[in-house]
N, C-alpha and C positions, 0 to 999 in steps of 0.2 A: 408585681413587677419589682418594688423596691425589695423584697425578698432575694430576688433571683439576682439581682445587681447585688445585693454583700454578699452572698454567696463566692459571687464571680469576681468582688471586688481584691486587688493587692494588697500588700501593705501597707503601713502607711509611708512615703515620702517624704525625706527631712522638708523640701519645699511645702506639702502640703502641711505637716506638724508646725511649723513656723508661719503658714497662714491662717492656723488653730488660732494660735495667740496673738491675730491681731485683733482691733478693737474692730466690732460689724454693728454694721449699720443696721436701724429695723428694718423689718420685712416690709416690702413697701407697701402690702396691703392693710400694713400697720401707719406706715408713715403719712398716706394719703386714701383713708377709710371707701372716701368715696368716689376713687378715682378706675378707672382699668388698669388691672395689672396684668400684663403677658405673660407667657409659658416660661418663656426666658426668665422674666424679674423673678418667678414664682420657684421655677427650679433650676436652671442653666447656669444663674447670676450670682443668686446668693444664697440658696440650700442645698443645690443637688451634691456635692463633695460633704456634706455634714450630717446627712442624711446618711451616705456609703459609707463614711468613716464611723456613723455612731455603729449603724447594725454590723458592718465587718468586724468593728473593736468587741463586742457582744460576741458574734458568733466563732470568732477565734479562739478568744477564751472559754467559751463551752465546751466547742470540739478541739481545742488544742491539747499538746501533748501534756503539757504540768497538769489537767486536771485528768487525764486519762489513763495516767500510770501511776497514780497514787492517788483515789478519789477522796479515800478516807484517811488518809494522812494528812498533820499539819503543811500548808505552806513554809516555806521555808523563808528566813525576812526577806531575801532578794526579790522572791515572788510574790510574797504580800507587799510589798513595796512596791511593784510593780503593777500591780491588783490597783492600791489604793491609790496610784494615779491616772491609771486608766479610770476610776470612777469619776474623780476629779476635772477630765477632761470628759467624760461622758455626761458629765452634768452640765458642764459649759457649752456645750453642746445644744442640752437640751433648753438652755436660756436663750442662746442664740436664734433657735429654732418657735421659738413661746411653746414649747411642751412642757407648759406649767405641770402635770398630772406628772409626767415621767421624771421629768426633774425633782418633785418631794418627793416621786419616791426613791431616787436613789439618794437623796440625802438625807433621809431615814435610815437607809439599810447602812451608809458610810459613814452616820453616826452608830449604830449597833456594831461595827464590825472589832473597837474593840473589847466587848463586852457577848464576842462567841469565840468558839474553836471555830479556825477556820481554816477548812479543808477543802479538798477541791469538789469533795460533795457538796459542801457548804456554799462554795463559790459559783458550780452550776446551777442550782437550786435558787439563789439572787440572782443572776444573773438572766436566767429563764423568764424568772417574774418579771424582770425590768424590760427585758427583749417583749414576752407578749404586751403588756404595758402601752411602750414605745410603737409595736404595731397598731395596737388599738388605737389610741390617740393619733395617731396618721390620719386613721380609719375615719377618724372625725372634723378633720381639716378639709370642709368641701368648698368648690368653688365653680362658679356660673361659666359656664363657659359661652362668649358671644360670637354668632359667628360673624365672620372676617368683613362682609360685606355690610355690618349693619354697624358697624363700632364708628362710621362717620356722623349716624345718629345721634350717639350720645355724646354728654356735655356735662361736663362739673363746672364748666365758668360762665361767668352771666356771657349770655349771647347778645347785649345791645354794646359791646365795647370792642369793638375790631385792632385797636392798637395791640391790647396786648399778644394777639393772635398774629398781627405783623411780626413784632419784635419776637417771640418766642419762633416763633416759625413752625404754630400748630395749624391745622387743616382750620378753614371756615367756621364759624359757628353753623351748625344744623340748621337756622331758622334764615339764617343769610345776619345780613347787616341794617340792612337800611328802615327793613320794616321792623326791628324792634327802639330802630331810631326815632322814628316816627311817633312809635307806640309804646315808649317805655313800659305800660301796663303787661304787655302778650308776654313780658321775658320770664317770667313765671311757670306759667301755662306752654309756652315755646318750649321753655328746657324739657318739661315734664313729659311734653309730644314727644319727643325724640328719645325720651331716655325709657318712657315706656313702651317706644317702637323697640328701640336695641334690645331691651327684655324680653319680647314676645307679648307685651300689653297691649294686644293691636286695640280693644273695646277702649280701653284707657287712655289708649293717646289717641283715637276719635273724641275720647270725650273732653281730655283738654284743648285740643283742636276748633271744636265747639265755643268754649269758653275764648278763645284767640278772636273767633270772628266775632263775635257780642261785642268786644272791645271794637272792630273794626265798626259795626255797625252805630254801636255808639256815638262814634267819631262822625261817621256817614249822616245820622240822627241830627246832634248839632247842629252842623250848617243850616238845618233847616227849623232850627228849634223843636227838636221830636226828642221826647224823651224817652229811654228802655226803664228809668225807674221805677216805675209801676203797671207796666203792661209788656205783652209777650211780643215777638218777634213780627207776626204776622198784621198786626192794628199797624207795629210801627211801621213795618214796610208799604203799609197803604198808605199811610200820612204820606209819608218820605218819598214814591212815587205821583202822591198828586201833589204836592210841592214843586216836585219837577218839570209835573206837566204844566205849571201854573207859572215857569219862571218868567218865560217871552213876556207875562201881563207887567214883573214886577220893575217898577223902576229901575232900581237899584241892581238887579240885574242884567235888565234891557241894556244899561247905562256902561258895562262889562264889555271889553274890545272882544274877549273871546268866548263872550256868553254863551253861543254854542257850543264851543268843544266842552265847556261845562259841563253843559246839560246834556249831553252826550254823552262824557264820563259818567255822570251821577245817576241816569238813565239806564247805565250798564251794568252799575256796581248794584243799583238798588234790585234791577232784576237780578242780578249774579244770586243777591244775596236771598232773592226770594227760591230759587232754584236748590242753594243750597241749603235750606229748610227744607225744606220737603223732600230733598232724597238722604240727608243725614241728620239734619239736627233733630226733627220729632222724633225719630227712631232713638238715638243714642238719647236723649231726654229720658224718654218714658220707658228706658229698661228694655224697648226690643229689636236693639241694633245691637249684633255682634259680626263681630269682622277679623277677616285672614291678614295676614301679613299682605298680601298682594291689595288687599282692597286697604289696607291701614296707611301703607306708602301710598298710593295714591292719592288720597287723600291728603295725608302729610304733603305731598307734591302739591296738588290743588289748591289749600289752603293759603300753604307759602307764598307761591307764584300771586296769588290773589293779595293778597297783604303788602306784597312789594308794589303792586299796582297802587293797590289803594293810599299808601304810604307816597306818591307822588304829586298826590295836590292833597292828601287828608294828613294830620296828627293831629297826637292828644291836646 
């Protein structure tokens, strides 16, 4: 495609030659390594004109008239003069662009050039090399492409801090708000959910997902003095529901205006929690849970919702 656009592409434009020479910013997937960058930032914004202006500039001087009516003849100074600022700007170009490979080589060949005849044989023959070159290396600038509906997933900023998502006036953290409030621990695990949903990591972000509710359960454990330090899921959840059952005898809880809806909540969460052992944590644990995008959001939906719950009388 980038082929077929310098082919098709004009001249250059005193306005575009004049916005050669201003100062460009990195490529933003230089500037913010770990962020999404769009089609636009990638080509629309800040390469697509430098891109047509490098291979146009290339393929005019191949198939143009100065090298086609005298191939073997010197240039004459006007036209190597012109030659040698067309490279000049073609290397600027290739800085612009980080085409470190194409850029040394044309500053290789623009330092040999006074040290050959140079003819317009001479001139096609660099010039060719620097054009395949400059395709190749294209060739090797890839990028993820995610699609449209799942980029609310991911997350480069911590998801327990909602201000700055106010002020900048970005979408929601992926994980919500309140339950990494609660849980400062899950923000780790949270981001990782989401950014390995937006990738296609549906197994990987069940399995941080996983790790999100052990925090929660932890939290859950406490109140009841139940520790996950040294035992699995399932002893704890037995402690942690016969605690439960046991609250009505305890004083101290008896003694609670709304000792009930307590133990109604904690009665809920502790089964939720056994429920969600058994249909995903052993599987993704022991290596024989793997999962679609459809069953990976879901989940990611299930989790969350649950953590906001539980985040309303529970944190760390």
């Amino acid at each position: 495609m980038i082929q077929d656009v310098e082919l098709q592409a004009e001249a250059l434009s005193p306005e575009v030659s004049e916005r050669a020479a201003l100062p460009v910013r990195l490529p933003p997937w230089q500037e913010n390594p770990y962020g999404l960058v769009s089609l636009w930032d990638v080509m629309l914004q800040v390469s697509a004109d430098r891109y047509v202006e490098l291979g146009r500039a290339i393929q005019d001087w191949i198939y143009g008239p100065d090298l086609l009516v005298a191939p073997r003849q010197r240039l004459d100074d006007k036209t190597f003069d012109r030659f040698r600022d067309m490279m000049t700007t073609l290397q600027q170009h290739c800085e612009d662009l980080n085409l470190s490979v194409t850029e040394e080589l044309i500053a290789r060949i623009a330092n040999d050039l006074p040290n050959v005849q140079i003819t317009g044989e001479v001139v096609g023959a660099r010039l060719g090399e620097i054009h395949r070159c400059f395709i190749s290396e294209l060739k090797s600038k890839v990028f993820f492409h995610m699609p449209t509906e799942k980029v609310k997933y991911y997350s480069d900023l911590l998801v327990e801090l909602p201000k700055p998502f106010q002020r900048l006036k970005l979408p929601a953290p992926p994980f919500g708000v309140e339950a990494p409030k609660a849980f400062p621990s899950i923000v780790y695990d949270a981001k990782e959910a989401g950014n390995c949903f937006a990738f296609g990591r549906n197994t990987a972000c069940v399995f941080h997902l996983m790790r999100v509710l052990e925090i929660g359960l932890t939290a859950l454990g406490a109140v009841f003095v139940v520790s996950l330090a040294h035992t699995n899921w399932a002893p704890a959840i037995d402690q942690i529901e016969s605690h439960i059952r046991d609250m009505h005898k305890d004083p101290t809880w008896k003694a609670m205006p709304d000792c009930k809806e307590q133990q109604e909540f904690y009665s809920q969460a502790a089964s939720h929690f056994g429920i969600l052992k058994d249909a995903w944590r052993n599987y993704t644990a022991h290596a024989r849970g793997k999962y679609d995008d459809e069953e990976a959001e879901s989940i990611f939906r299930n989790v969350r919702a649950f953590m906001e719950k539980l985040s309303t009388r529970l944190h760390e």
